[in-house]
C-alpha positions, 0 to 999 in steps of 0.5 A, spaced: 688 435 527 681 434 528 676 430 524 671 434 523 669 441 526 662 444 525 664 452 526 658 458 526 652 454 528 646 455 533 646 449 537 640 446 540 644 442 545 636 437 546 636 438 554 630 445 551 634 449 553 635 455 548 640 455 543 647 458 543 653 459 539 658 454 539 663 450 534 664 442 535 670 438 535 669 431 532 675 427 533 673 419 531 666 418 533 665 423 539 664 430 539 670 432 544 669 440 545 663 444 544 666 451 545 664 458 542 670 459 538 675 453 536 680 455 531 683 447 531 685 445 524 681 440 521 681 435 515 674 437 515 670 444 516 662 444 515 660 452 515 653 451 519 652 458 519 645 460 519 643 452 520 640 449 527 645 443 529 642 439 533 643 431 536 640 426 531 634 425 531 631 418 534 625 415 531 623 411 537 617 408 531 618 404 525 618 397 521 625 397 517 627 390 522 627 387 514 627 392 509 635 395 511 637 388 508 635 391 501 636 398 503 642 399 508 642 407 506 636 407 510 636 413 505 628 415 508 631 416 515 637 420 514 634 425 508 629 427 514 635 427 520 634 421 524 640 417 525 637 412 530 630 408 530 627 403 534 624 396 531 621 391 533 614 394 534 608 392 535 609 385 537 610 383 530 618 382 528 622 376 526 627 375 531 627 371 536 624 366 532 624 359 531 625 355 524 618 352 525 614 359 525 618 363 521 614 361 514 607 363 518 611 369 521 612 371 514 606 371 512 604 375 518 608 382 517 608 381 509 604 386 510 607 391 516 615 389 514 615 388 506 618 381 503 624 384 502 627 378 504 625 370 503 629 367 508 631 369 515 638 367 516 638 368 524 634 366 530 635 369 536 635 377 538 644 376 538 643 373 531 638 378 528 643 384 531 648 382 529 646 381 522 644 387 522 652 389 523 654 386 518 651 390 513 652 395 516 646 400 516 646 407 515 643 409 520 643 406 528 637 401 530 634 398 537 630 393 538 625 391 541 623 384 544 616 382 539 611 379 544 607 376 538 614 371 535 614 369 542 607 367 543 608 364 536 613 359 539 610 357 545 602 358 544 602 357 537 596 362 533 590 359 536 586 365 540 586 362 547 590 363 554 598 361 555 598 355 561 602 355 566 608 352 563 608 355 557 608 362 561 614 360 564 617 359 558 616 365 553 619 368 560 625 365 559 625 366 552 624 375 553 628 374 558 634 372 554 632 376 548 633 382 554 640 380 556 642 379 548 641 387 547 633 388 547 631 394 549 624 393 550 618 388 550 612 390 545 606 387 543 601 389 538 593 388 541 589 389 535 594 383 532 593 377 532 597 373 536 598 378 541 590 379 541 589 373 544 594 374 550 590 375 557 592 379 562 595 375 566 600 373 562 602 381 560 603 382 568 608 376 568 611 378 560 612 386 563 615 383 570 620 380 566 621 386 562 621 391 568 627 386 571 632 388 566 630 395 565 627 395 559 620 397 558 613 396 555 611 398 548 603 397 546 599 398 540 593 399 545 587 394 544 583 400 542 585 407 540 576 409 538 571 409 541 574 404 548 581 408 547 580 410 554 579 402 558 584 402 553 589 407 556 587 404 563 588 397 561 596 398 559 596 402 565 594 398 570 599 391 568 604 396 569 602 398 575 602 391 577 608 389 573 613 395 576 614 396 569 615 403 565 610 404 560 610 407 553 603 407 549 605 407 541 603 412 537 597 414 542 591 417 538 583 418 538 580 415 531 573 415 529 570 422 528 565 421 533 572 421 539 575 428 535 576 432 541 576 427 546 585 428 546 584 432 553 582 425 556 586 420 554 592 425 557 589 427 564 589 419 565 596 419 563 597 424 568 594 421 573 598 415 572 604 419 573 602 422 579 601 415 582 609 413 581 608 409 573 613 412 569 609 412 562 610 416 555 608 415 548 610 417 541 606 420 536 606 422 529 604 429 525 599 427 522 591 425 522 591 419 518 595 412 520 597 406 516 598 399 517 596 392 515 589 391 511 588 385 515 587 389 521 579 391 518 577 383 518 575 383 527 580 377 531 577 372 532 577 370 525 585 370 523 586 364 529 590 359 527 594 363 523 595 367 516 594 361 512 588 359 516 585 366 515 587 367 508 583 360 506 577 362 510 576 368 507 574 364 501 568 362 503 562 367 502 558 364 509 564 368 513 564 374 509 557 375 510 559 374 518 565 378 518 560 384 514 555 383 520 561 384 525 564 389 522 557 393 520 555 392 527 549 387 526 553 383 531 557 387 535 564 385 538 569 388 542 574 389 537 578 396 534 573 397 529 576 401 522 570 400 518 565 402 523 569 408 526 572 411 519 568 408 514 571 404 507 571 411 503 577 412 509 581 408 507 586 407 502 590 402 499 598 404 499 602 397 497 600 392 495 605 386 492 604 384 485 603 388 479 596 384 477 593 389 483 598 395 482 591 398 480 590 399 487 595 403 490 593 410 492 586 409 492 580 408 498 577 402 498 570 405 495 574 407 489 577 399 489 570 395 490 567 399 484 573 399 479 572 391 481 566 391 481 564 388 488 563 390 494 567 393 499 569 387 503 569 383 498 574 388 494 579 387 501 578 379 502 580 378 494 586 382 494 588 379 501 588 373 497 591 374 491 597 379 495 598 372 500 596 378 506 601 383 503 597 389 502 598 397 507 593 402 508 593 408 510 587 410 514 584 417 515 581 417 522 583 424 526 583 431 527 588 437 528 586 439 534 587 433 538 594 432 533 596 439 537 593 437 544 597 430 544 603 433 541 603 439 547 605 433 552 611 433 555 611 426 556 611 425 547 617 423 543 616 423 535 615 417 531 614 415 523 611 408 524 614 408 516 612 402 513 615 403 506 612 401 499 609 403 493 605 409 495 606 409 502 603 414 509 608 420 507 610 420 514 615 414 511 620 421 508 616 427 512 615 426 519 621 430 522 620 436 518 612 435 517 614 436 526 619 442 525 616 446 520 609 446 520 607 444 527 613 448 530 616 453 525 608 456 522 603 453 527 608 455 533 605 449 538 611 448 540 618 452 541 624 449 536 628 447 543 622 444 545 621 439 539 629 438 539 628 435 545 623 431 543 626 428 538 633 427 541 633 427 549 628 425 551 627 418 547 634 417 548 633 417 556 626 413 555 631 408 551 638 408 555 642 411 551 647 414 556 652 417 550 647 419 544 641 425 544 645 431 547 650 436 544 656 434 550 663 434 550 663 426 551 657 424 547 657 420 540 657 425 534 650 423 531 648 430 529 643 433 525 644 441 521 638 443 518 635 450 516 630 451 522 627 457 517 625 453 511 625 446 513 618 442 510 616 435 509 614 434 501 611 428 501 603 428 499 597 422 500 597 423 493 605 423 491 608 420 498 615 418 495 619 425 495 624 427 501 623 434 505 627 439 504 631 443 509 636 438 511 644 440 510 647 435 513 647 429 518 652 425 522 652 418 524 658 416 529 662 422 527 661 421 519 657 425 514 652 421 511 648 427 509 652 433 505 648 439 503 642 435 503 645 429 498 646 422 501 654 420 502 653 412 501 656 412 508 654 407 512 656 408 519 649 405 523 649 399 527 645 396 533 645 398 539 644 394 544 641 396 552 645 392 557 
């Protein structure tokens, strides 16, 4: 007898083939027939007619590394079909990690990872993965290796190059991480400490990558006015380092770039007609989201959170953080407030409730409520929230958004950074994706989409047995009503789950059923080998 058995639904197998009528055995944790008519007995009959079935969905960007051990149900992923996400991003995570770096590391990604746990009972990559077994999840995960812990451990939080022996040793520690299960390397070049990394030492940290088959995951140094020096920036230390390339969230911020999607594309192509294998991810949207602390420049957070935070104290610095920021003393750096402007960027969390105040409201709007300016507004409450304060920032054009999301070379990603009021990407993203941009605005074909959400970022992550609807592969599924599937969530009221989704499966489990959560909890961590 079989477990379950889906009947009358119109598969769409992931490979952007169109889709066909078939039924699906499900014995265990694998899909053992697909055929178009199976009359097997089962324990459990899911009638999928009129429904899409599809592979689940592969998040290939996300910050949960912390948050699952408060919320193992993963309940944002799963009522939107993802089954499978990828942590670790942004060179910022808690593992590998020494004793000594794990109180400024916690300090450092208050903001990106929450403070949902006060003590990291885990160093190195194994220990972290295996944690996360232990809950279990609801969802799957796969890491990345965080170039920033690593640079913490060896460098330190100072702004200057590794030597030689420091080199040697963060390589060993990636190449370690690697062989425990990572998938990837990541690091972030607009945060501190991986700002502070000089070319050398990416080419090094992605050769080492490249030898265990992983890849290099970037938020590039800059995504404005320099996002093109800064596609070919990533560009050539993987072409010198032999290393596949992933460019996070690949974006053009800041009004006066709008239009500019074309270009960041055609170096993409060229890059790729010269031998380098690379790809990005995108989110549906025209506004991002990350730490607050990102609008203070660089060369102001060496030495750490800590040391940062204390500065900010002093009105001389604010006064020259203003003038860099303002432009009266340019610097080379990913400037949000000269590209988009305080008025476009809003607060989404903050930690206490002496500030909740703030949450959902542009940074004009705080300073006047608080009666300050725009910059002392931002470096008060970074103080008084000990850096554990989200934006949200409006920075893009729909047209670039479709552009970018044209390219065959894109996989779907929320960035979901959750808490208080946060992006409406966290709970929309994969229905925003297939009901606007597919169902309404036709930018791309459903079989198109699927295959961008499933396929093709298991390919990028070397899942040989997820992303396809095949006889042999893991029943990580996901059934959604393709004709009224739409995210809910607004800037305003972000916190709603999309409707459309009927049913998800997680290794052969229900996790979802008719649009409820189950509490099955049958996620883990996959590890690349």
């Amino acid at each position: 007898m079989l477990d379950i058995l889906i009947k009358n639904g119109q598969v769409i197998d992931g490979t952007g083939n169109p889709w066909f009528r078939a039924d699906l055995a499900i014995q265990g944790e694998r899909i053992i027939q697909v055929r178009p008519n199976i009359e097997n007995q089962a324990r459990r009959l899911i009638d999928a007619a009129g429904l899409a079935v599809a592979p689940g969905f592969i998040d290939t960007h996300t910050h949960s590394d912390l948050r699952v051990f408060k919320h193992p149900e993963e309940d944002a992923k799963l009522m939107q079909g993802i089954t499978t996400a990828v942590i670790g991003q942004d060179g910022l995570s808690v593992a590998p990690l020494d004793e000594a770096n794990k109180g400024p590391m916690r300090l450092r990604v208050s903001g990106l990872l929450g403070t949902y746990l006060t003590q990291w009972p885990w160093n190195s990559m194994a220990e972290y993965l295996s944690a996360l077994d232990k809950l279990p999840p609801a969802t799957n995960s796969m890491m990345l290796v965080p170039h920033g812990a690593i640079r913490a451990m060896v460098v330190g939080w100072e702004n200057r190059p590794a030597t030689p022996a420091e080199l040697e040793r963060m390589k060993r520690i990636l190449a370690q991480a690697l062989e425990e299960g990572g998938c990837g390397f990541s690091t972030g070049l607009i945060y501190p400490p991986g700002i502070y990394a000089d070319r050398h030492e990416m080419v090094e940290l992605c050769k080492v990558t490249a030898n265990y088959g992983g890849f290099f995951v970037v938020h590039m140094r800059n995504e404005s006015d320099l996002v093109l020096d800064s596609i070919q920036e990533v560009i050539g230390i993987c072409q010198e380092a032999g290393c596949p390339l992933h460019i996070s969230h690949l974006k053009v911020a800041g009004k006066r770039n709008w239009g500019r999607a074309a270009e960041a594309l055609r170096l993409i192509e060229e890059a790729r007609s010269k031998g380098l294998d690379v790809t990005f991810d995108q989110y549906p949207y025209i506004a991002g989201s990350t730490m607050l602390d990102a609008v203070i420049p660089p060369r102001f957070h060496s030495g750490g959170t800590a040391n940062l935070l204390e500065s900010l104290k002093n009105p001389a610095l604010r006064e020259e953080i203003r003038q860099v920021q303002e432009n009266i003393k340019p610097e080379r750096w990913d400037n949000f407030v000269d590209s988009c402007g305080w008025d476009s960027i809003v607060v989404n969390a903050v930690k206490s409730e002496t500030n909740r105040f703030a949450e959902g409201k542009t940074i004009i709007a705080i300073a006047r409520e608080m009666g300050k300016t725009p910059l002392d507004a931002v470096c008060d409450l970074l103080i008084a929230e000990e850096n554990a304060v989200t934006m949200t920032l409006f920075y893009g054009c729909e047209e670039d958004v479709k552009e970018i999301m044209r390219s065959e070379y894109m996989t779907l990603c929320s960035d979901g950074i959750v808490g208080g009021k946060p992006h409406p990407r966290v709970y929309g993203t994969c229905a925003r994706f297939l009901g606007k941009y597919v169902r309404e605005e036709k930018v791309l074909t459903l079989p198109q989409a699927i295959k961008r959400m499933t396929s093709f970022p298991a390919q990028r992550l070397g899942l040989q047995d997820r992303g396809l609807i095949r006889e042999g592969m893991v029943a990580d599924i996901t059934i959604f009503n393709p004709g009224t599937i739409i995210d809910k969530g607004t800037f305003a009221e972000p916190n709603q789950y999309p409707i459309g989704i009927a049913y998800v499966l997680v290794a052969g489990q229900v996790a979802v059923e008719n649009g409820n959560l189950t509490s099955i909890r049958a996620g883990k961590a996959l590890r690349r080998r």
